[in-house]
N, C-alpha and C positions, 0 to 999 in steps of 0.2 A: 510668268515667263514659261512658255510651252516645251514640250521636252526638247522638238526640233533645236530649239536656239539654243537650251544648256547643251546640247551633243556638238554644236557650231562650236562653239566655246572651248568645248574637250578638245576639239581638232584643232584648234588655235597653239589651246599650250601644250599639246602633244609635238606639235611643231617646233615649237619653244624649247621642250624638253628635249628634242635632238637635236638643235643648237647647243645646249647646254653640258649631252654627254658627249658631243663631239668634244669641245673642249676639256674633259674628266679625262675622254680615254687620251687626245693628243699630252695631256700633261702627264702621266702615267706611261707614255711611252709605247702606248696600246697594247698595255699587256688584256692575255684573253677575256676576262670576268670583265673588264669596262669595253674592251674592245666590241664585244657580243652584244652585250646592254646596248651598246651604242646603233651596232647593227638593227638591233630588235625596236627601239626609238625613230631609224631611217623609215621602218619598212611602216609603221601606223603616219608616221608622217608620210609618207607618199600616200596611203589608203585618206586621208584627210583630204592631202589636194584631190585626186580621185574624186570625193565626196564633192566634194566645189565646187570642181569642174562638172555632175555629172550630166549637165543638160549638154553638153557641147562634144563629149566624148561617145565615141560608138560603145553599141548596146555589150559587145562581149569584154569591154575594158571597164564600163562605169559598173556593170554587175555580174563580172567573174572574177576579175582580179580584186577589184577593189576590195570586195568582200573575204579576197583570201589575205589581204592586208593583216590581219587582227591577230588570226589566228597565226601566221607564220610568225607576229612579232611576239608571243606566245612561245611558240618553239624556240627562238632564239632566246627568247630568254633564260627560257629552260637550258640550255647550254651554258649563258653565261652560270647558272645557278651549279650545274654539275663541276664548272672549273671552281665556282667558289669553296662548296662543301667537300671540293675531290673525290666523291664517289658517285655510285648509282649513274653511271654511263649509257649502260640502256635507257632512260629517257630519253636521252638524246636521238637515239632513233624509233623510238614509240611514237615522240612530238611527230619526226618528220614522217613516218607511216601512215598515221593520224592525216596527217595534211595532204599527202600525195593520196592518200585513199578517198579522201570527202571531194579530192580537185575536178575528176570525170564527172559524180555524182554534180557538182555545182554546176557544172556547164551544159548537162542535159537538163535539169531542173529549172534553170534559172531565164534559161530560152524561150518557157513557159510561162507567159504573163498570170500572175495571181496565184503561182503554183508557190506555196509556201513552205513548200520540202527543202527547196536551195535554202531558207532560212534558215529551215532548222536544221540541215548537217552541220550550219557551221555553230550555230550555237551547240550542238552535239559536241565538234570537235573543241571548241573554245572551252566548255563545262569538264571534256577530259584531260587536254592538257593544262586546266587549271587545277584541274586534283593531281597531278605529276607533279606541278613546281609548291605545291605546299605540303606534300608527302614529301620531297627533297628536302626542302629547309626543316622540315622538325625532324631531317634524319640525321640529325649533327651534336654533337656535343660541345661544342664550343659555345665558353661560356661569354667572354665578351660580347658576341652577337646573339646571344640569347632571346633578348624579347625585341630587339629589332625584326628576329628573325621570326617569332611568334606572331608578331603583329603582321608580318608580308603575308607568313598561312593563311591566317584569319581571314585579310584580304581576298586571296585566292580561292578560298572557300567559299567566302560569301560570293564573290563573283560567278565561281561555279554550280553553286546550288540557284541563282537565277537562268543562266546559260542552261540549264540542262532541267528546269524545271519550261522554261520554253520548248524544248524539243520534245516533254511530254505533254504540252497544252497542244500538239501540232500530230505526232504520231500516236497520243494513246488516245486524247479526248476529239481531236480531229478539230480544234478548236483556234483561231487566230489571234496569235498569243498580243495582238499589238490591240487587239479591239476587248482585250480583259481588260477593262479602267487601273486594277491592283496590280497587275502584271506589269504591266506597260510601264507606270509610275515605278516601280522597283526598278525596271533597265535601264529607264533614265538616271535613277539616283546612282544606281550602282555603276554602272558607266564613267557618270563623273566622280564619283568618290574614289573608283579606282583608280580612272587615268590621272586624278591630282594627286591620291596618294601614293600610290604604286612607284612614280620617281623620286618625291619625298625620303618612300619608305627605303628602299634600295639607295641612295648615300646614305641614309644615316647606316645599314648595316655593313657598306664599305667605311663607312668611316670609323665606325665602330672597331674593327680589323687593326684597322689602322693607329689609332688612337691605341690600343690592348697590344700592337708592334712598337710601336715609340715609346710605350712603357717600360715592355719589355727590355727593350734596349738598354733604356734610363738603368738597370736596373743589371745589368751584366757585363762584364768585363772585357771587352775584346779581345785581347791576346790569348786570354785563357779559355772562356767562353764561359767562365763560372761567375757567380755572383759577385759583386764586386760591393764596397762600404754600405753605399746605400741600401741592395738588398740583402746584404746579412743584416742589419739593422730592422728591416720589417720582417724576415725570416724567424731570427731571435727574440722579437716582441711577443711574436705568434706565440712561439714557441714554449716563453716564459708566462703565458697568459694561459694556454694551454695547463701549463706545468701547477700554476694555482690552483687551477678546476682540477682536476683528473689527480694529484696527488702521485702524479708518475715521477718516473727518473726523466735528467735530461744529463748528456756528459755533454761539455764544450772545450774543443783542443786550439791551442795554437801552434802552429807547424812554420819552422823558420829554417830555410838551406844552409847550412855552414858555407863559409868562405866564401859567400856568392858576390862579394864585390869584387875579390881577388879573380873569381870566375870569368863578371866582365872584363875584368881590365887585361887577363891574358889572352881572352880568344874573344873576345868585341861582345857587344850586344844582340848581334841577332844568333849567335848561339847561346846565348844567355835567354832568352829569349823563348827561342827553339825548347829551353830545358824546361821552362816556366810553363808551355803551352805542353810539352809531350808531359810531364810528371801532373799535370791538372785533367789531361784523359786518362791519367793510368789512375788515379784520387777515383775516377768517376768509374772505372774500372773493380777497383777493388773495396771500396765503402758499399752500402748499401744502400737500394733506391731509397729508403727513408731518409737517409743521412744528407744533409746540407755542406756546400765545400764555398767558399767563397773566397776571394782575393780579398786580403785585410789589408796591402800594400807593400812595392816592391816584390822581394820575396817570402812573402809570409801569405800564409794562407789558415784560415778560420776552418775547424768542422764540426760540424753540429750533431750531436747522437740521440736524438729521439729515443727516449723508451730505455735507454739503456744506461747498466751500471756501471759503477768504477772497473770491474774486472773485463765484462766484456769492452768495454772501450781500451785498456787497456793493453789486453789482447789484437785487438782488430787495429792499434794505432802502430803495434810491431808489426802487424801483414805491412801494414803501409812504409815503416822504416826500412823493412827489407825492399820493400820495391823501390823507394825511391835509392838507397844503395843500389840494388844490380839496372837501376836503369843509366841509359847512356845516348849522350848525343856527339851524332860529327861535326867537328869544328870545320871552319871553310880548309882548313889545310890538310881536313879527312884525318882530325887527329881525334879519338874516342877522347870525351870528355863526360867525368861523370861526378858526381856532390854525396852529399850525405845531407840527414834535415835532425835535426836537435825540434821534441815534439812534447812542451805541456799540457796535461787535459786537467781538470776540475770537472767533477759530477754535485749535483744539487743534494746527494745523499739522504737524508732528511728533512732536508730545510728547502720546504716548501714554500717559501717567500723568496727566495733568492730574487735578485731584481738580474735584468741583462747585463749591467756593469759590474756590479759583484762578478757576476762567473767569467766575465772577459781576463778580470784582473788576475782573479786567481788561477787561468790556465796560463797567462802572461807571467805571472809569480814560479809559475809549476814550469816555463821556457824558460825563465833566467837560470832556474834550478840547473836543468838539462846542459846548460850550457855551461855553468858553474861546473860542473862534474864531468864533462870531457867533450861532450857534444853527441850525432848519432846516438842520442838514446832518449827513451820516452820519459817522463816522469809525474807522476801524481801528485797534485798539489796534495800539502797535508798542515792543517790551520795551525799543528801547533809551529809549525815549524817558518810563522808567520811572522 
């Protein structure tokens, strides 16, 4: 099969492929990152029919535009890439300086039958904004898209060091990169490996995204915005697994609102509500970023203390008593409304087997304590007292 017919082929399902992200970005709502891609998909599908057509079309359509096809779907993409990773903005207008600067050059070049320089600008500009959009994707730490997002570089890499080892078979060796047998054969393959893989690879790293947000989700509490059963349960697994290896402290509290069924029933639920979501940013306020806070149910709320002992937990669970004391919400009738929280902790102290349900129990045993003895106050489980 000659290369001609496998690059027919590319332009077939490159065509395809923007059918295909027309309906991603129309489902999506068009938001930017599909919207772009999609853009950038139109413009190699037009450069395709272009290609088709080009016996039938005048000479400065079939070989000026057409040929800037490739490269502008290139720059778009590179946009969609900067909305996706949220940085490095300037690509965005490198891609298109890039392109408006080779555009002049292509159309005095290309007027010139056999003159192979229109070739090679655009392979030039194709090799440079293909090192833009894979210097963007390894510029991200996110991990869910990590080697989706390694493999698109690679892709981009490999397709640029062909692109731009062209433009130096053309400007250094002076040499017609299409009549080198090795050369030639590389454009073909990497052409089509790219254009099959390149829309492949970009859903899997939108869905990637996507997939590591639905998780997310799965996995946090709406009202509060903090963890909720499910992810305190793999937070504390870690944690208690962690706690084996490492020989460290872990303290774990449970934090319950006095009186907060009497809370709803006098001023309704959405200032109940209102207390649950403000006292779970003020948790997230005054604990520390190691520390874990999660919704255990209703008004009870789980906190996890990494690294730390009975005292300082101790300590750091009164900061937390006194704030949820002086905090305050308005009722619809603009009446200050405010709780107190009765709060038991348990630390692993020594016992470095401790499993996840032991320490639940014993800071649940160390809350009944708390409530036992007046409420608004913190209390340390203590075994003998089991």
């Amino acid at each position: 099969m000659s290369i001609d017919v496998l690059l027919f082929i590319q332009d077939v399902q490159l065509v395809c492929f923007c059918v295909l992200f027309g309906f991603i970005a129309a489902q999506h709502d068009f938001e930017p990152v599909r919207l772009w891609l999609w853009c950038a998909f139109i413009a190699t599908a037009i450069g395709a029919m272009l290609a088709f057509l080009e016996s039938s079309l005048p000479f400065w359509l079939s070989h000026t535009v057409h040929f800037e096809m490739l490269p502008l779907s290139i720059a778009l993409i590179n946009v969609s890439l900067v909305y996706f990773v949220r940085r490095w903005r300037w690509t965005i207008y490198t891609s298109f300086a890039l392109l408006l600067a080779s555009l002049p050059v292509q159309i005095l070049w290309r007027t010139r039958p056999g003159h192979m320089a229109g070739f090679s600008v655009e392979d030039l500009v194709l090799g440079l904004q293909a090192i833009l959009a894979g210097a963007l994707l390894l510029n991200s730490s996110e991990e869910s898209t990590r080697l989706s997002r390694r493999v698109l570089s690679f892709l981009f890499f490999c397709f640029s060091a062909v692109e731009l080892t062209r433009s130096v078979a053309v400007f250094v060796l002076h040499l017609d990169p299409d009549k080198l047998n090795a050369l030639h054969l590389a454009t073909g393959i990497i052409f089509v490996v790219f254009g099959c893989m390149l829309p492949l690879t970009l859903v899997w790293m939108l869905g990637s995204r996507s997939e590591a947000l639905l998780t997310m989700e799965s996995l946090i509490d709406p009202l509060t915005q903090v963890m909720n059963r499910r992810g305190l349960r793999q937070v504390l697994e870690r944690e208690v697994r962690r706690l084996h290896t490492t020989r460290g402290a872990l303290s774990v509290a449970v934090l319950d609102l006095d009186y907060f069924k009497q809370l709803n029933d006098r001023y309704g639920h959405v200032t109940g509500d209102a207390m649950l979501a403000g006292i779970a940013r003020q948790l997230r306020c005054t604990l520390r970023d190691s520390d874990h806070i999660a919704r255990f149910g209703g008004e009870e709320f789980v906190l996890l203390m990494p690294h730390t002992d009975a005292d300082t937990a101790l300590a750091l669970l009164e900061q937390v008593r006194r704030m949820i004391e002086a905090h305050h919400e308005l009722s619809p009738g603009a009446e200050i409304v405010r709780t107190t929280a009765s709060i038991g902790v348990t630390t692993t102290r020594d016992n470095h087997t401790a499993t996840s349900a032991a320490l639940l129990h014993e800071a649940d045993r160390a809350l009944y304590q708390a409530k036992e003895t007046g409420r608004n106050i913190v209390r340390v489980f203590e075994a003998e007292a089991s």
